[in-house]
C-alpha positions in Angstrom: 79.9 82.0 128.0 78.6 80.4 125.0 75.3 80.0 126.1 75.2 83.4 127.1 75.9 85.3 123.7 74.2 82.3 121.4 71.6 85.0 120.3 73.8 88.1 119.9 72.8 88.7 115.9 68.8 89.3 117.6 69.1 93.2 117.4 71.8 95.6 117.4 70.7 97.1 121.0 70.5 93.6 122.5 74.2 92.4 121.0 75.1 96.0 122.4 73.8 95.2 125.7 75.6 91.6 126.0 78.6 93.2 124.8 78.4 96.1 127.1 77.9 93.5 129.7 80.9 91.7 128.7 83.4 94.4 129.0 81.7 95.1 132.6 82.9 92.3 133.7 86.2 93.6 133.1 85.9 96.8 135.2 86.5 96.2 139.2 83.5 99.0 140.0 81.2 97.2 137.9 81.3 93.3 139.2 77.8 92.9 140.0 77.5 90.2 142.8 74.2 91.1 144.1 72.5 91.5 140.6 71.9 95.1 141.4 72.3 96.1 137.8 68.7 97.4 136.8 69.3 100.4 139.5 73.1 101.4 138.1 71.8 101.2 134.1 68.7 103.0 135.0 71.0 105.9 137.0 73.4 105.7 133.6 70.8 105.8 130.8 68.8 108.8 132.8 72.0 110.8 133.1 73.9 110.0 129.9 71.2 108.0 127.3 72.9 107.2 124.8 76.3 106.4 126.1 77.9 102.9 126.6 81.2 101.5 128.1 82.6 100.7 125.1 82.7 104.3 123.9 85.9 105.3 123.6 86.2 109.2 121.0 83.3 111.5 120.2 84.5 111.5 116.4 83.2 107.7 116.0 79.9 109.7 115.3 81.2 110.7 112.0 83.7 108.2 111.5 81.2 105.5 111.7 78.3 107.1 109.1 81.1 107.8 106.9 82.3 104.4 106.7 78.7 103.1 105.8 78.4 106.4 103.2 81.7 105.0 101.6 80.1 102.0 100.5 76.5 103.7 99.2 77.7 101.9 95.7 77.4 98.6 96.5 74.5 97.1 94.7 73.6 94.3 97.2 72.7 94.7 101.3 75.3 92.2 102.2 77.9 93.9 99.9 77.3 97.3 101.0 77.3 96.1 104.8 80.6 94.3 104.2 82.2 97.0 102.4 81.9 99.4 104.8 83.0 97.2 107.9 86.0 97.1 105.4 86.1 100.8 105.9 86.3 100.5 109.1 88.9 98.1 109.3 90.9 100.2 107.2 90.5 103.3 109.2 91.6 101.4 112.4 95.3 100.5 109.8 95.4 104.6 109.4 95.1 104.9 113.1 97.8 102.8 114.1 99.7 105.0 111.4 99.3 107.4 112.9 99.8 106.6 116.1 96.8 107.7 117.3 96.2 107.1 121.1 92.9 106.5 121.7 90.8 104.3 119.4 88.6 100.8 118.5 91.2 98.2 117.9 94.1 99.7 119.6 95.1 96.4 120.5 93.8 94.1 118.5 94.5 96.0 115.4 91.9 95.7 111.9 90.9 92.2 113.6 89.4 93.1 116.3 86.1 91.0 116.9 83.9 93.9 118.0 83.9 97.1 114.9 83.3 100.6 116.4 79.7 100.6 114.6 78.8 97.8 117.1 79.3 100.0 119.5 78.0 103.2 118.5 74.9 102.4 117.2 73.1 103.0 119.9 74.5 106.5 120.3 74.1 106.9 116.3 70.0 105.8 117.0 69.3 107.8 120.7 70.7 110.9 118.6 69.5 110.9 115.4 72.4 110.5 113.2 71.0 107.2 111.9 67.2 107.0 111.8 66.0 105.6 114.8 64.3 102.2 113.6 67.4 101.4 111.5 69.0 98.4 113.0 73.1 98.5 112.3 72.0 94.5 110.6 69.9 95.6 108.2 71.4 99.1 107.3 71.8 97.9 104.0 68.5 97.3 102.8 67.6 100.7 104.8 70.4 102.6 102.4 69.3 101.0 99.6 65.8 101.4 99.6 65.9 105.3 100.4 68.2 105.0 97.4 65.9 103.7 95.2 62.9 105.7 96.6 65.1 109.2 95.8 65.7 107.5 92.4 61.7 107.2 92.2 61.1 110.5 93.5 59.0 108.6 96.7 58.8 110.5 99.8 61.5 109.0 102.4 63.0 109.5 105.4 66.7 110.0 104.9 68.9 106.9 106.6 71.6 109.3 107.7 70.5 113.2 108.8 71.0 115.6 106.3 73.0 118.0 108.1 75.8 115.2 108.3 79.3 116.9 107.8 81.2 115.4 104.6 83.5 113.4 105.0 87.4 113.8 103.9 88.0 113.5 100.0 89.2 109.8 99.8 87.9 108.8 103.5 88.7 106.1 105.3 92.4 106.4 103.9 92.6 110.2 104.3 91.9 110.5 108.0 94.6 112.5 109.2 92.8 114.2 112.4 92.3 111.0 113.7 90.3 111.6 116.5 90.3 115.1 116.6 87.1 116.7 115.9 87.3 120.2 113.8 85.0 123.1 114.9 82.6 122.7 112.8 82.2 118.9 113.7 82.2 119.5 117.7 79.0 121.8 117.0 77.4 119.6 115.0 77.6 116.5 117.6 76.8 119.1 120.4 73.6 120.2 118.5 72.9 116.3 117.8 72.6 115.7 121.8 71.0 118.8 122.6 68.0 118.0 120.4 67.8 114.4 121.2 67.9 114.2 125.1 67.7 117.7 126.1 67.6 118.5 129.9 70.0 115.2 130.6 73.1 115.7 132.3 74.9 114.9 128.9 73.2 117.7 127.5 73.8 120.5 129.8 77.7 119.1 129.8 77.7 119.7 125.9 76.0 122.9 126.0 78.7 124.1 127.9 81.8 122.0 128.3 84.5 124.4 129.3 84.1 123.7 133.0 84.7 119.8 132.4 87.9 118.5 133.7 90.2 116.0 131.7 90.8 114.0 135.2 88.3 112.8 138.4 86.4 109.2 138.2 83.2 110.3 139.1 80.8 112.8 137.8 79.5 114.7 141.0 82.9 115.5 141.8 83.3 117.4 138.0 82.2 121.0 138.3 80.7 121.1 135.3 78.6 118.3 136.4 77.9 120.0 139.8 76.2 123.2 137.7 73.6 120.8 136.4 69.7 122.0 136.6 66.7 120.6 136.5 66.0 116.5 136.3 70.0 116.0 135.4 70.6 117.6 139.4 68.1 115.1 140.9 69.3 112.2 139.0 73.2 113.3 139.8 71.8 113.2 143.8 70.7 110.0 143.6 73.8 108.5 141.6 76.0 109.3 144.1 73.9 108.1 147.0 73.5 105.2 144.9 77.2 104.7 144.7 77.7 104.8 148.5 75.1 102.3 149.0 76.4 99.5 146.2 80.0 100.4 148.1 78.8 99.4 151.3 77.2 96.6 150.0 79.7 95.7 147.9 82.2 95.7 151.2 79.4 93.8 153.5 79.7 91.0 150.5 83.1 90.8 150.5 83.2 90.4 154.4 80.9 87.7 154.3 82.7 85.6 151.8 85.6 85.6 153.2 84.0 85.1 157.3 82.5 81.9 155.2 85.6 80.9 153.9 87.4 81.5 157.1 84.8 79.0 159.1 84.4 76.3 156.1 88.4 75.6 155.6 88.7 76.1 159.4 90.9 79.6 159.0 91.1 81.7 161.9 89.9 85.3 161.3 92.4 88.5 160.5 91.8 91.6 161.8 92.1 93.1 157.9 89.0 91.1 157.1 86.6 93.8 158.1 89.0 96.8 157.2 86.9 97.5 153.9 84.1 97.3 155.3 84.8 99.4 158.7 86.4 102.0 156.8 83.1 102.5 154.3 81.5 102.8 158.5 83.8 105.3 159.2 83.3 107.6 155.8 81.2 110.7 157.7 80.5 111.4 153.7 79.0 108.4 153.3 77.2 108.1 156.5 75.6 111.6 155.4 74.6 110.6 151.8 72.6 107.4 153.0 70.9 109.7 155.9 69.9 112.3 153.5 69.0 110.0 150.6 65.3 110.1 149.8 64.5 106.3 148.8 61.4 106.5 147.6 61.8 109.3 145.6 64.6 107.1 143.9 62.5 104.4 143.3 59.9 106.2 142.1 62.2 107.7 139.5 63.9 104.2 138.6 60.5 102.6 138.1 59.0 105.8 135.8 62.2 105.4 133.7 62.2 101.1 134.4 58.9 99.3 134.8 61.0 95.8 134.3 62.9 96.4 137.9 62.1 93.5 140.2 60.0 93.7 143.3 62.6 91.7 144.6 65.5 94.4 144.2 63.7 97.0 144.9 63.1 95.2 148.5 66.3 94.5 149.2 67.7 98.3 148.3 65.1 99.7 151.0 66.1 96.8 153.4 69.3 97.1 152.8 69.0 100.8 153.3 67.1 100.6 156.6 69.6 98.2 158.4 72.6 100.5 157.1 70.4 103.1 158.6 69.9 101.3 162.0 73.3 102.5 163.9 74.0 98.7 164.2 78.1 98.4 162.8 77.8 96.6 159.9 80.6 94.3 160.5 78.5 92.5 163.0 74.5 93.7 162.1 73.6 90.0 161.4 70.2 90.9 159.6 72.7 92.9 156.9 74.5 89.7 156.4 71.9 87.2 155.8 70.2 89.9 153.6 73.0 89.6 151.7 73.4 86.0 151.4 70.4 85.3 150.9 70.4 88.1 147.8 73.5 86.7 146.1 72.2 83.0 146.6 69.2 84.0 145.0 71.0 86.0 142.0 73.9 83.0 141.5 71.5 79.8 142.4 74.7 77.4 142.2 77.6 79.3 141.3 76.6 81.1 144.8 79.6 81.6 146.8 78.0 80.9 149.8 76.9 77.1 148.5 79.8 76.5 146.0 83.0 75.5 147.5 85.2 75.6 144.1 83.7 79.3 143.7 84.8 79.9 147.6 87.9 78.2 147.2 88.6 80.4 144.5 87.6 83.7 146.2 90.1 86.5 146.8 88.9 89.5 148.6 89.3 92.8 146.8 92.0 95.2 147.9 89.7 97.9 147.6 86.5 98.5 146.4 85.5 100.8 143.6 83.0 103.4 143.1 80.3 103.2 140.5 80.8 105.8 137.9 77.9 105.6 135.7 79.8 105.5 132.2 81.6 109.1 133.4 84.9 108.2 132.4 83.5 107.4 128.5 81.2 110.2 128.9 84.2 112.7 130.3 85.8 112.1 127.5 83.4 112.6 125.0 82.4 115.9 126.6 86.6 116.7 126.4 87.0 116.0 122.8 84.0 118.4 122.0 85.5 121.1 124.4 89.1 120.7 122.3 87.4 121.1 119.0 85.4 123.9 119.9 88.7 125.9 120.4 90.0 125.2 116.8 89.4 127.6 114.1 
């Protein structure tokens, strides 16, 4: 992994990315075997720009410019910048205080590797709080400088917006709500997104979260999501057709490593080895989304919004597509298979299962196979944290 993450301190959006990437590989729905990730963060940035994995409370938007506010009296970049990821390490001590349930650090406690402005800042830049060409390592000399040009009476575009809510007298050791956002705080993020990406799917869910339930993995099954208009309804279509797809996919992999393992350590097959797989066959919903999907309207999309997507993938979706399509059974459509092997070989070079024997050795086949989500569960509960403080006084 080291050579992976060598050049993490480039920019704040790229060591955002790697991390992001990171914790993906944590999450069973987002293992990406066949290096189909342009399509799933295209479908996720159209839907909810902005919004990361490693978002966890919709208060971090305050908490966070707070923290760097706390330390505008440091006289240096590099002491300003470190006195206000002290702030944050102090606020994550008051949380455990107060046994909050639901924050950066939860685990790891005021040492935790990865501060919450690492991952917020993209959030903070896509809407507005911070100004947008402020990198999080060089918001010192950004704060500084529009100090001195307010001391010089220059003109200079504030680092924070104006319309910021204060924070607590005595902040980071006075934060007693934790989490919880106040009234007036919930309407000031929900304006902040409705400016910045209006007509998304995270807008419309902002503008009017009542409808938005506190449980369900996956946003077209929310009815608050289900209401959207516009671009955010199109976009919602396609995710979920893109979900079934990557699921079969994902289950025609999974088949194939283990019928290779089967034949190279001379293993007779089981009749579970294509149950993943023949149940995804047998899902009528499914079945229906991948009839009904309009392809190249989706890849028309994903390129507008994603020039950088590879001839390669899109190739393989459409192909991929078509033999799903065919009304071969994918447990024995042949022309699936090899598509497959041949995409994963391409995507893993050495470390492919299907030429590396310690990697096949090693292989375990999935219990079940999750669907892709699209950040919903970080964006669900971003959209629940604004609905609860709207309801306070």
């Amino acid at each position: 992994m080291t050579s992976l993450i060598s050049w993490l301190d480039a920019s704040s959006a790229e060591t955002n990315r790697m991390r992001e990437l990171v914790r993906l590989f944590e999450m069973p729905e987002s293992v990406d075997d066949l290096a189909l990730g342009q399509f799933h963060d295209t479908i996720s940035n159209s839907l909810f720009p902005g919004t990361s994995v490693l978002h966890v409370a919709a208060r971090y938007l305050l908490l966070i410019p707070w923290c760097f506010q706390s330390a505008s009296g440091m006289k240096g970049a590099d002491q300003l910048k470190v006195s206000a990821e002290q702030a944050e390490r102090r606020l994550i001590r008051r949380f455990q205080e107060l046994n909050v349930e639901r924050f950066i650090g939860r685990s790891a406690g005021d040492r935790v590797a990865q501060l919450p402005s690492a991952a917020y800042w993209s959030a903070l830049r896509s809407w507005g709080i911070v100004r947008n060409d402020v990198e999080r390592n060089a918001i010192g000399d950004a704060m500084l400088d529009a100090a001195a040009a307010v001391r010089d009476g220059l003109p200079q575009e504030p680092v924070w917006h104006v319309g910021l809510p204060p924070a607590p007298v005595g902040f980071p050791t006075t934060a007693d709500r934790g989490i919880a956002l106040s009234h007036g705080e919930a309407e000031w993020i929900r304006d902040r997104v409705l400016s910045a990406v209006p007509g998304t799917l995270i807008a419309q869910l902002v503008a009017k979260p009542r409808r938005i339930l506190k449980t369900g993995s996956v946003p077209w099954a929310d009815p608050a999501a289900q209401a959207a208009t516009g671009e955010a309804a199109v976009w919602l279509k396609h995710a979920e057709a893109y979900s079934a797809l990557q699921h079969g996919l994902d289950a025609v992999y999974a088949y194939s490593v283990t019928a290779q393992a089967r034949r190279r350590f001379g293993e007779e097959p089981e009749e579970t080895d294509a149950e993943t797989l023949a149940k995804w066959r047998e899902d009528e919903n499914y079945q229906r989304l991948l009839r009904d999907w309009d392809v190249q309207e989706f890849v028309s999309h994903a390129r507008a919004v994603n020039p950088r997507i590879q001839p390669r993938s899109i190739a393989f979706l459409v192909g991929s597509i078509d033999e799903l399509r065919s009304g071969d059974d994918p447990v024995t459509n042949e022309a699936l298979h090899r598509m497959v092997r041949e995409r994963e070989k391409r995507a893993k070079g050495a470390n492919s299962r299907f030429i590396n024997e310690r990697r096949l050795r090693a292989w375990t086949s999935p219990e079940r196979i999750s669907p892709q989500t699209f950040r919903w569960i970080q964006v669900r509960n971003m959209i629940v944290d604004l609905k609860e403080g709207l309801t306070r006084a």
